[in-house]
C-alpha positions in Angstrom: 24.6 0.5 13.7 24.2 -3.3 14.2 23.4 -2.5 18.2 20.7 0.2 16.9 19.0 -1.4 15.0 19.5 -4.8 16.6 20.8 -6.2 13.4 22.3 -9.3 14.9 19.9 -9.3 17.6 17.6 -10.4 15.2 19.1 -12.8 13.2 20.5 -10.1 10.2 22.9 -8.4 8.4 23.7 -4.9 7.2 23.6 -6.5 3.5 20.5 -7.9 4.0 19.0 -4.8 5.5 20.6 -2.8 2.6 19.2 -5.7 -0.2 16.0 -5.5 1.1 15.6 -1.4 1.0 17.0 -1.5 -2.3 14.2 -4.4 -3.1 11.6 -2.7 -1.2 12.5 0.9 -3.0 12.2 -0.7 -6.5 8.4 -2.7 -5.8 7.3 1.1 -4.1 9.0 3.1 -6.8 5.4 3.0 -8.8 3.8 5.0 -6.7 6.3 8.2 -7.7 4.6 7.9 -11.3 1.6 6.3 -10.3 0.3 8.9 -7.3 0.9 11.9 -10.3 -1.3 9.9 -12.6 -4.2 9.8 -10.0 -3.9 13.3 -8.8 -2.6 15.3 -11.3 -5.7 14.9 -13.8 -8.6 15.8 -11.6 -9.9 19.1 -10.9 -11.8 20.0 -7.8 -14.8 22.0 -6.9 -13.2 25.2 -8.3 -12.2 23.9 -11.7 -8.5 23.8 -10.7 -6.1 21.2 -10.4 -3.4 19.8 -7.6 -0.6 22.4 -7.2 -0.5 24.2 -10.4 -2.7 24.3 -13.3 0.0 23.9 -15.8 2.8 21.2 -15.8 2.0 19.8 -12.0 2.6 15.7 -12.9 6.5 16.6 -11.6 5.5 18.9 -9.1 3.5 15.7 -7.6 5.8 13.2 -8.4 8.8 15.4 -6.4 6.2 15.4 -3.3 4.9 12.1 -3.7 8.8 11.0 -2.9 9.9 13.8 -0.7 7.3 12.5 2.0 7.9 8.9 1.5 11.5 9.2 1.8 11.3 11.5 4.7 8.6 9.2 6.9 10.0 5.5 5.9 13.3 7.6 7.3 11.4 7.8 10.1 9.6 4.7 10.6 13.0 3.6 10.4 15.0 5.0 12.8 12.0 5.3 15.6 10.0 2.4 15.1 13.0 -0.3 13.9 10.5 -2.1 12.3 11.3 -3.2 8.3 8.2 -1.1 7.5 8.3 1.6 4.7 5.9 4.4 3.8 4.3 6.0 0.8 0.9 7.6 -0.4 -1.6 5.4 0.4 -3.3 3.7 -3.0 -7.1 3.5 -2.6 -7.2 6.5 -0.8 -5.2 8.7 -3.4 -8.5 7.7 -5.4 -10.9 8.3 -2.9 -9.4 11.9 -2.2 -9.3 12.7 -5.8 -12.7 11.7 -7.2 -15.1 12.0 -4.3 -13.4 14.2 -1.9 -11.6 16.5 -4.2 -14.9 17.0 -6.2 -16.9 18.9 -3.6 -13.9 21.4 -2.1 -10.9 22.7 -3.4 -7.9 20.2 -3.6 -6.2 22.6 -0.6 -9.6 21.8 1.5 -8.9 18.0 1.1 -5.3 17.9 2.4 -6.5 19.6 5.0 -9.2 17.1 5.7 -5.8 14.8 5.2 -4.3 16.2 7.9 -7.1 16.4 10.2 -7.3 12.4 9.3 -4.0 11.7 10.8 -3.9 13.9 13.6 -7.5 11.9 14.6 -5.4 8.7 14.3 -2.8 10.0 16.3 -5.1 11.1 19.5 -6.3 6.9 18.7 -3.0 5.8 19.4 -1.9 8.4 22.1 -4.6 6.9 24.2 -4.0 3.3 23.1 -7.2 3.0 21.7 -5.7 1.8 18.1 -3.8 -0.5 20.0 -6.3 -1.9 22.2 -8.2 -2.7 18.9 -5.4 -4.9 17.3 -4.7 -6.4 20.3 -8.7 -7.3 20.9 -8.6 -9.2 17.3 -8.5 -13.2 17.9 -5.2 -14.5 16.7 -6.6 -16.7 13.9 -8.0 -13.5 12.7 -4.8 -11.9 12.2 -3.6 -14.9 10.4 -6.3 -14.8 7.8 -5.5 -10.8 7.4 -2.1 -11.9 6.5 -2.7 -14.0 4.3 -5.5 -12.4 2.6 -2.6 -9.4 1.9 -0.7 -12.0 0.5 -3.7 -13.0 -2.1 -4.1 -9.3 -2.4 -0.2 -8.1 -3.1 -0.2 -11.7 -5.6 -3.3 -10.1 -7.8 -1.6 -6.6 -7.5 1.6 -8.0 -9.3 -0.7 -10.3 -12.1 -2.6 -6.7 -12.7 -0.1 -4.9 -12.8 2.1 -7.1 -15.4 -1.2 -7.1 -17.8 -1.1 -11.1 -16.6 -4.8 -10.7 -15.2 -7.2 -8.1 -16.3 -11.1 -7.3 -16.7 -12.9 -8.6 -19.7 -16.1 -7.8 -21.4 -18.1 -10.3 -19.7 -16.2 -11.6 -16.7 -14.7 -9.1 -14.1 -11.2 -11.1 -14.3 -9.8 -12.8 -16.9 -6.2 -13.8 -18.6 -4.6 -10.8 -20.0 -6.9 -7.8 -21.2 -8.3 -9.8 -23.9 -8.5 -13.5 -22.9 -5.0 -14.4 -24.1 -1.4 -12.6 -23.4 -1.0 -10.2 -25.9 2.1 -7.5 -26.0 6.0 -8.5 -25.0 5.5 -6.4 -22.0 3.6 -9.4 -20.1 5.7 -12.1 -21.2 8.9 -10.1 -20.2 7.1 -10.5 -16.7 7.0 -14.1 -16.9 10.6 -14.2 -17.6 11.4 -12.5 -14.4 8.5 -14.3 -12.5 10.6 -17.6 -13.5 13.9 -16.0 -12.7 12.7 -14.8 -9.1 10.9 -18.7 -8.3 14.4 -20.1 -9.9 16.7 -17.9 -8.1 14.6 -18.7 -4.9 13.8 -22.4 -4.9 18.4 -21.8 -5.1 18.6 -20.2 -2.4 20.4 -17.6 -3.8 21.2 -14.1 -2.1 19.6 -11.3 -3.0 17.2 -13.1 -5.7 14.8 -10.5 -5.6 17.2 -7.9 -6.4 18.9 -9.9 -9.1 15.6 -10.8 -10.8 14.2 -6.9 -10.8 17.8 -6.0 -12.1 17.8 -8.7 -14.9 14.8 -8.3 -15.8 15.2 -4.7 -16.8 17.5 -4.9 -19.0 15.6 -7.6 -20.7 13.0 -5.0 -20.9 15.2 -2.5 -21.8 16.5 -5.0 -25.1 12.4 -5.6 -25.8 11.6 -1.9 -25.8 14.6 -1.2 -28.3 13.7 -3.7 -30.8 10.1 -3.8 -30.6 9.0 -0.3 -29.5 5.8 -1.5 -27.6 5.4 1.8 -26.4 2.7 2.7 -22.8 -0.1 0.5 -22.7 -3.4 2.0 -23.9 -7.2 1.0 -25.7 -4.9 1.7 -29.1 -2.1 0.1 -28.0 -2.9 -3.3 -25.3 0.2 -5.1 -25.9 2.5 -2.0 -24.1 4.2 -1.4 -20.7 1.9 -0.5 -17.9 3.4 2.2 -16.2 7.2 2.9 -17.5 8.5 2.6 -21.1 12.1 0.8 -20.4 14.5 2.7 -22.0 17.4 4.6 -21.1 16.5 8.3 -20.2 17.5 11.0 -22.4 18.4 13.5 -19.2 19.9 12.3 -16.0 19.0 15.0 -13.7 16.1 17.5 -13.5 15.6 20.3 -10.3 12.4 18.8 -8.2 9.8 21.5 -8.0 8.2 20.9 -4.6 5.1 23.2 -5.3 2.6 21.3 -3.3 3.9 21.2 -0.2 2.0 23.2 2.4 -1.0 23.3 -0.2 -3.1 22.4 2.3 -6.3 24.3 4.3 -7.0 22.9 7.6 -10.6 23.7 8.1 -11.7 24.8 4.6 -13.6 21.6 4.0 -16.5 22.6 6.6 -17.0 25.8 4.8 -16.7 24.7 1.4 -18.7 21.4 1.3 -20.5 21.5 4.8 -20.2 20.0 8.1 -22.1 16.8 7.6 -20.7 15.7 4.4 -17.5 16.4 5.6 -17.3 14.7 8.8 -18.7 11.6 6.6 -15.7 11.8 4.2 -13.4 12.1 7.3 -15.0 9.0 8.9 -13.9 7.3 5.8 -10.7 8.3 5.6 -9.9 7.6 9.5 -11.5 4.0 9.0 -9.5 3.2 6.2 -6.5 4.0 7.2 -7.1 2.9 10.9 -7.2 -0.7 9.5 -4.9 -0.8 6.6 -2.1 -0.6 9.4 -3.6 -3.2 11.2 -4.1 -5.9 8.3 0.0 -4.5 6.7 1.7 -4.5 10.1 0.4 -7.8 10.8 1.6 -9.4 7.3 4.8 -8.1 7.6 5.5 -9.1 11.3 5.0 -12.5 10.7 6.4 -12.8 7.5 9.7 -11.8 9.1 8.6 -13.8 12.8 9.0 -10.6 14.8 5.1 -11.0 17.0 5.0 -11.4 20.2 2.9 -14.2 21.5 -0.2 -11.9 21.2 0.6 -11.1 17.6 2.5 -7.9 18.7 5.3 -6.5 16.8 8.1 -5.3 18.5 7.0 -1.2 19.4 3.9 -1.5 18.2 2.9 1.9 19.3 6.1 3.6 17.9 4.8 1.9 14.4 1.3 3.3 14.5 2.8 7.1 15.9 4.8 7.3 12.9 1.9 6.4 10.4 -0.6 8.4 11.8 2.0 11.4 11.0 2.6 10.0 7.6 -1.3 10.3 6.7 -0.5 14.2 8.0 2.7 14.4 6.0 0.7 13.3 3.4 -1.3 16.3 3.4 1.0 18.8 4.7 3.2 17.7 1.1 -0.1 18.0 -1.0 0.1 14.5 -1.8 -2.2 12.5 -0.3 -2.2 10.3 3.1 0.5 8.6 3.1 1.0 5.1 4.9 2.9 1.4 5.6 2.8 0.0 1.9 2.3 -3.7 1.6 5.1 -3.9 -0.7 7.7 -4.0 2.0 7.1 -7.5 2.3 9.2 -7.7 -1.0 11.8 -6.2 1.6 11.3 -8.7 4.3 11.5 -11.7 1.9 14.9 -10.4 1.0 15.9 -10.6 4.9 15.1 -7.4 5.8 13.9 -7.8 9.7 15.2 -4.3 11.3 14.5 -0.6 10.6 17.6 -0.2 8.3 15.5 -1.6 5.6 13.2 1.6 5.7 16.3 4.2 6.0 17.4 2.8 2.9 14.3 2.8 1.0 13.8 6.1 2.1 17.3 7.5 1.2 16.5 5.9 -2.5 13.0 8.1 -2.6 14.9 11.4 -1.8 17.6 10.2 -4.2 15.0 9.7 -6.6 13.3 13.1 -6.7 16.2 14.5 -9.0 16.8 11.5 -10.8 12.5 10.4 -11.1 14.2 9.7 -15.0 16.4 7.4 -13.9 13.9 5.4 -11.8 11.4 5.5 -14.3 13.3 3.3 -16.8 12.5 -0.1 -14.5 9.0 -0.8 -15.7 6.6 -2.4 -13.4 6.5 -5.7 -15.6 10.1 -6.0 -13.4 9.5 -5.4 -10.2 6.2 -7.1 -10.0 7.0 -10.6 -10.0 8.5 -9.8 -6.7 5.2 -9.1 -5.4 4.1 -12.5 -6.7 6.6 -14.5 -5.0 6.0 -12.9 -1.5 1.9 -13.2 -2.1 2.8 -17.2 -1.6 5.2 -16.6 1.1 2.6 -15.2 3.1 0.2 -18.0 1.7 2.0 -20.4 3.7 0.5 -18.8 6.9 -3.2 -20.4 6.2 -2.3 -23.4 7.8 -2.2 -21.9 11.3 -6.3 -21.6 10.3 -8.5 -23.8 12.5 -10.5 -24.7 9.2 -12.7 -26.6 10.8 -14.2 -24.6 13.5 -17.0 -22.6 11.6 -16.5 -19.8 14.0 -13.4 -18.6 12.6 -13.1 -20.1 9.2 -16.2 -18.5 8.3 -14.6 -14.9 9.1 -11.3 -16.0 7.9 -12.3 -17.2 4.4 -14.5 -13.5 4.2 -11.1 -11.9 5.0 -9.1 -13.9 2.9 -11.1 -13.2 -0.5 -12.4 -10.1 -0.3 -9.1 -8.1 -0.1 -8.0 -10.0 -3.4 -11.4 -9.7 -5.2 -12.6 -6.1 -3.8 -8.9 -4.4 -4.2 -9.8 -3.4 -0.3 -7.5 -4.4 2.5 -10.0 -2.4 4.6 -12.9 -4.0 3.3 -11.9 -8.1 3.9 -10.8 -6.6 7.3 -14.4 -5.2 7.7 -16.2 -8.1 6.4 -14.0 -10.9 9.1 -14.7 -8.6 11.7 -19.0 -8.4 10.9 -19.4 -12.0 10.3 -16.9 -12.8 13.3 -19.6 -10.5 15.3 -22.7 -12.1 13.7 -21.9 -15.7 13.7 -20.9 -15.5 17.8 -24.6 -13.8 18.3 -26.5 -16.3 16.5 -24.8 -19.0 18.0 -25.3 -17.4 21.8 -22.1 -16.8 22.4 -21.7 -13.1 22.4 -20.2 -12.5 25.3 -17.0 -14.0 24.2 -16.7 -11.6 21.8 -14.5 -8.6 22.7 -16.1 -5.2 23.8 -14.0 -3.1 21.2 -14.9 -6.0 18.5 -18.8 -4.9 18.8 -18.0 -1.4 18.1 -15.1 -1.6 15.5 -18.2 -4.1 14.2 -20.7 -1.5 14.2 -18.2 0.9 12.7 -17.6 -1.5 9.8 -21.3 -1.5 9.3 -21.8 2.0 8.9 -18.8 1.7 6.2 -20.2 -0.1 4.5 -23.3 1.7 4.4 -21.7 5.1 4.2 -22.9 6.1 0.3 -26.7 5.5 1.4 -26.0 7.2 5.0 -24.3 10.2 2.8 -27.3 10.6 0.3 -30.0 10.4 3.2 -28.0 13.0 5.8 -27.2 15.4 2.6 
């Protein structure tokens, strides 16, 4: 195992692999409630929803962790890379509400699948890797740490720490102020994680999400705060934390192969679907980018070109997640963020992933079981590696408009547009603008001006849309 994954090699240990998949499992297991939520409420074109039109949250929530177990599995044990894998947030959304609305939800996985099999004819001819390797190193730094700002608002939201008021788009709490036991049970296990840290103790991430729970466990028991809702502000966000009245249910794995590959053309028309598969590819071409990136450096695997170590084994494997993701009936899947979480534990190999992966096939019987650690747990995690990956800024040449300009665009748009892709997008255009004006565009690589032009068109696409339909 250790000469396998190159355990030692890199400066680990089988228990800090193993800690960090068990961390890594625990900030990701959300998304086997969360994905449901998104996908299980909306009905398509025909008036029908995902899978089955009766009882088909489970159904999702068995396929939602049946393909992230079996690709971070993957990413694992052919990549080696502490990277692990689950239905993509953002474009679980996107699918639902604007691509799901003009087909039938079988014609959208299949314009899921299509997605990554386009991404995986990218990589196959090294374009997608030509592309990363054409962005200026400062660049990449800033797209690190911009995740990190990003992952950081992602735990606040989530806890009910930060949320959107009347009149401001951001604000403290929902209302103003902190309202509800939930949020403060956060702030408990945010002080426990920054405690256990600043003490260097082992496994602190771990211990804080395990203490923490059964904090939230005594809370919910005395005080009954319930799910969060407009009745009910003061509740848990995603998971009520209390012991589960059955241990073991069978997974119903309906959705899988609930896909049809060229439906969409018939069903909504060529034009409006090639401009919804644009989207997709686009998005997930450059979440990778911006999450392989983060996670490299966080646990100092890039090369002196900001490579990762089998770089190209990293972007095969996703581009057949985004597939798997469709093939399940559950969305493109791809590298979550929230391995970082992982990687601040000590995870630096591809055991990390097997493990995480293993604990999402474990999960599908026992969702109950998972379901009692509410996100006001695991979130503080998130917190503490957003200012891990903080700490990169300084490797910013702040002074040198050229790239602090593109840099600062990158850093706060992913935080304050929820959109890795889009800070990505904006660094790249004003990288591209600010070289032309100031004459010097012909230090600006070729693949730059188109990825550039790409981004434009992005941004652009709903106008483009309206005027081509």
């Amino acid at each position: 195992m250790d000469k396998f994954f190159k355990i030692s090699e890199r400066g680990s240990t089988v228990a800090r692999e193993i800690r960090g998949g068990v961390v890594t499992f625990f900030t990701m297991a959300y998304i086997i409630v969360l994905n449901p939520i998104i996908l299980s409420g909306v009905r398509d074109h025909s008036g029908h929803f995902l899978g089955s039109d009766h009882g088909n949250f489970a159904m999702i929530a068995a396929g939602t962790a049946l393909v992230a177990g079996v690709m971070s599995i993957v990413m694992g044990l052919v990549a080696n890379f502490p990277l692990s894998i689950a239905a993509g947030l953002g474009l679980n959304a996107f699918i639902a509400y604007s691509v799901a609305s003009k087909m039938t939800w079988a014609d959208a996985m299949g314009l899921v699948v299509i997605e990554g099999l386009i991404i995986l004819v990218l990589v196959l001819t090294g374009f997608r890797t030509a592309v990363f390797r054409a962005v200026p190193g400062q660049l990449k730094i800033a797209i690190s740490v911009g995740i990190g700002l990003f992952i950081a608002l992602i735990g606040f939201a989530d806890a009910g720490f930060v949320g959107a008021g009347a009149g401001t788009p951001v604000q403290l709490g929902t209302t103003g102020t902190l309202s509800g036991w939930p949020v403060f049970v956060f702030l408990i296990g945010l002080a426990l994680v920054v405690v256990l840290w600043v003490r260097r103790v082992k496994g602190a991430i771990l211990i804080s999400i395990v203490a923490t729970t059964i904090v939230a466990i005594i809370v919910e028991a005395i005080g009954h705060q319930g799910v969060k809702s407009a009745h009910n502000p003061g509740g848990w966000g995603l998971n009520v934390p209390k012991l589960p009245e059955q241990i073991f249910s069978t997974p119903d794995l309906g959705t899988l192969g609930h896909f049809n590959l060229l439906g969409s053309f018939q069903s909504a028309g060529v034009v409006t679907a090639v401009l919804l598969l644009f989207t997709l590819v686009l998005a997930d071409f450059f979440d990778l980018l911006g999450t392989m990136t983060a996670i490299g450096a966080e646990a100092g695997l890039l090369d002196e070109e900001g490579m990762p170590p089998r770089s190209r084994n990293i972007l095969i494997v996703d581009a057949l997640a985004a597939s798997a993701g469709g093939l399940g009936g559950v969305s493109s899947n791809t590298a979550f963020i929230e391995s970082a979480s992982g990687v601040g534990e000590g995870a630096r190999t591809g055991l990390a992933p097997v493990v995480t992966g293993v604990l999402f096939l474990l999960a599908m019987p026992f969702a109950t079981v998972v379901n009692v650690i509410p996100s006001e747990a695991a979130v503080p995690a998130l917190v503490l590696v957003g200012f891990l990956m903080m700490q990169q800024v300084k490797g910013i040449s702040w002074d040198d408009l050229e790239i602090a300009i593109p840099a600062f665009l990158t850093i706060a748009l992913m935080p304050f547009t929820y959109s890795i892709t889009v800070g990505i997008g904006a660094g790249f255009v004003s990288y591209v603008l600010i070289k032309i004006v100031r004459a010097k565009g012909a230090q600006v690589h070729p693949l730059l001006w188109v990825i550039a032009a790409l981004f434009v068109v992005y941004f652009a696409i709903n106008p483009i849309t309206s005027w081509l339909t």
